[in-house]
N, C-alpha and C positions, 0 to 999 in steps of 0.2 A: 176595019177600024180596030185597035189594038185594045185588047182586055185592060181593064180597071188594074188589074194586078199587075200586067206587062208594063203598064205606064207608072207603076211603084216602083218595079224590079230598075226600069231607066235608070227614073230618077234618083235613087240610090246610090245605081252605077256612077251615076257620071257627079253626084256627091262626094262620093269615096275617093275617086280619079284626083277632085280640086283639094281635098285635102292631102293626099299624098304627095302635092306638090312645091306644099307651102309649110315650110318649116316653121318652129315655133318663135313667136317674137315677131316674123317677116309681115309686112303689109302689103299686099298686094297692088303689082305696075299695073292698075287698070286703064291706063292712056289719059286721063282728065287731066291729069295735071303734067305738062309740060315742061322739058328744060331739066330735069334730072334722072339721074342715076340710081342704082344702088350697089350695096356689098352685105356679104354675107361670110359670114364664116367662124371659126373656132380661136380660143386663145388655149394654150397649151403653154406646162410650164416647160423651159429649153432642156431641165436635165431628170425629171422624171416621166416627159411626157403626156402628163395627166391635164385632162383639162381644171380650167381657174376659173371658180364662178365666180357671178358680181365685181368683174373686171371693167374697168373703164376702155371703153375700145375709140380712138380717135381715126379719122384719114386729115390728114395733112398733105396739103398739095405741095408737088413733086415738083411746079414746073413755075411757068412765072407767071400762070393769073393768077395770083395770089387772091384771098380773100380774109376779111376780118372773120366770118364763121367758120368755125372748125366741128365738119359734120361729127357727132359721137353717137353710142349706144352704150348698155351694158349689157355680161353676158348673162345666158340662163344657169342653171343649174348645171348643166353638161358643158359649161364653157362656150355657146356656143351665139352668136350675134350678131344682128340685121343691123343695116345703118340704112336708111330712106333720105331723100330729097338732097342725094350728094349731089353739087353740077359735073357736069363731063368735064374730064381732065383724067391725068395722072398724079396719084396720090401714093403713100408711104401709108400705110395700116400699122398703129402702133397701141401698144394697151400697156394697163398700169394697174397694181392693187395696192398702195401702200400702207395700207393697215395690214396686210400679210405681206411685208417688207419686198411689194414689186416697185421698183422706183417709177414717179411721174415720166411719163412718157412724153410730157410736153415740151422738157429741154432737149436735147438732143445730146446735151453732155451727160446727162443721166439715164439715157439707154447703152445697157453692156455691150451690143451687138449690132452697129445701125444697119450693116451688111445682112445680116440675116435677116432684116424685117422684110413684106413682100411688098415690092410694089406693083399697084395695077391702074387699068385705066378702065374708067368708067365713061359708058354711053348711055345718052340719052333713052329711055324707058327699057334701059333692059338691067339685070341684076348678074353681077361677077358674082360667082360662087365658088367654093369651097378654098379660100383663103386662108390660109395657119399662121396665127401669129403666135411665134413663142416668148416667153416673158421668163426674167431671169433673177432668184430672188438676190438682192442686199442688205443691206445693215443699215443701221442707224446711227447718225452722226449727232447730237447732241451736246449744249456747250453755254456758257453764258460770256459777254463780253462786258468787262469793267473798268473803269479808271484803276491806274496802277495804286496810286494813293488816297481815293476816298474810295474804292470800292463798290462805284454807283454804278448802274447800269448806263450804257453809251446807246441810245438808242436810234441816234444817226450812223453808226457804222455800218459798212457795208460787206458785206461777204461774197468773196468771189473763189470759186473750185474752178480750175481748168484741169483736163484729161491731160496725164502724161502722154499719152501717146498720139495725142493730136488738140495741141491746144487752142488751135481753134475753135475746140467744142468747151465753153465754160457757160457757168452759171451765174448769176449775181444777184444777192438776196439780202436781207437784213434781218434783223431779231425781232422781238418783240418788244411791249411796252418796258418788258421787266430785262431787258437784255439778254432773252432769253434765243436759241433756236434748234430747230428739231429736223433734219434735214433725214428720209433716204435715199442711199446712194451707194451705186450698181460696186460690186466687187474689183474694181480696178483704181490703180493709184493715181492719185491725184496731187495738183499743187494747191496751196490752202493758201490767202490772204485776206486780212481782215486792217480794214482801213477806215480813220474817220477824221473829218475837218479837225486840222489843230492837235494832232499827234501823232507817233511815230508810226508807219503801216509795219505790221506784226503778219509774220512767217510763220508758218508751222515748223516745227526743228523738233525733233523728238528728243535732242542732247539740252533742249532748253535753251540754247545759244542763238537764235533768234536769225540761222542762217538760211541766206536763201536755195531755192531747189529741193527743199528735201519733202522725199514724199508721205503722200497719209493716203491710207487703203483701209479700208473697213472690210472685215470679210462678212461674206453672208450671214446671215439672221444673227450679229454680235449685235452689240454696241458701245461706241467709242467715244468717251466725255472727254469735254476739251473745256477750261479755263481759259480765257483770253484775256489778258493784261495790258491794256494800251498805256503808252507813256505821253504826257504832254510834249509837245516839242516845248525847245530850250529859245 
């Protein structure tokens, strides 16, 4: 029969072992619950390499069982982040801090990078690990939208950004009560139009001439105000 102390020394041991396993944040696959997955891993910025804390981390699925729940977490201090009860599939791992100017991750026209994000695929009771998402800082786009002659705010317009370089990736959004909007958005040039029932849809044009094509690029951690002017139609 094994000494009082031998059966400390154990249990210790094999204490020390369950913690070394289990990173910080992570809940552990103890088999009860059924039907999912998980991921783990780190967000990193793309050009310092340092990790980002208190980073919003999403998986979005990759493939066509779509679903309305989009698993998330946030990270730790060290950048670093469990997501639990993903279902099996293949997913795109993307993350966001936009109060330290990392754009929403949730459009796809506002990640710099979609090639670089990683994709994995997740089985049932087991955890993908060591994942790197890098995140890439932009700027801020700020701006108010007004009737050209009373100067009220329009707060039915609509705002739509599409990627010069693949415009199938755009966004569409509106202001606020006050015609106000606050958008950021990844370091690369975009097409800007702002449209609302009952007047003329307005260009971005940096000559003021209201022509179409021309682009708007915000560079990292500036900020770019923008006046909009709608005109009633005639």
């Amino acid at each position: 029969m094994p000494s009082a102390l031998a059966s400390l020394l154990l249990l210790a041991a094999i204490t020390a072992s369950a913690q070394t396993t289990q990173s910080v944040g992570e809940q552990p696959l103890d088999g009860k619950i059924t039907g999912f997955g998980a991921v783990a891993g780190q967000v990193i910025d793309a050009q310092t390499k340092k990790p980002v804390a208190a980073a919003t981390v999403v998986a979005e699925r990759d493939d066509a069982q779509g679903s309305s729940k989009v698993p998330h977490a946030f990270t730790d201090e060290e950048g670093r982040f469990f997501i639990n009860d993903v279902p099996p599939g293949k997913y795109v791992i993307a993350a966001s801090k936009e109060q330290d100017n990392y754009p929403d991750a949730d459009s796809a026209a506002f990640v710099a990078d979609l090639a670089a994000l990683p994709k994995v695929s997740i089985q049932e009771g087991q955890v993908t690990r060591g994942v790197v998402v890098p995140v890439e800082k932009g700027g801020k786009l700020v701006g108010v939208i007004l009737d050209s002659k009373t100067r009220k705010p329009i707060v039915s317009s609509l705002i739509r950004l599409s990627r010069v370089d693949n415009t199938k990736l755009w966004l569409r959004t509106g202001p606020d009560i006050n015609g106000h909007f606050e958008l950021v958005v990844p370091g690369r040039p975009f097409y800007l139009e702002v449209s609302a029932a009952g007047y003329r849809p307005w260009t971005f044009d940096r000559s003021g001439l209201n022509r179409a094509n021309e682009v708007l690029e915000v560079k990292p951690e500036s900020t770019r105000e923008l006046v909009v002017l709608l005109e009633k139609e005639q």
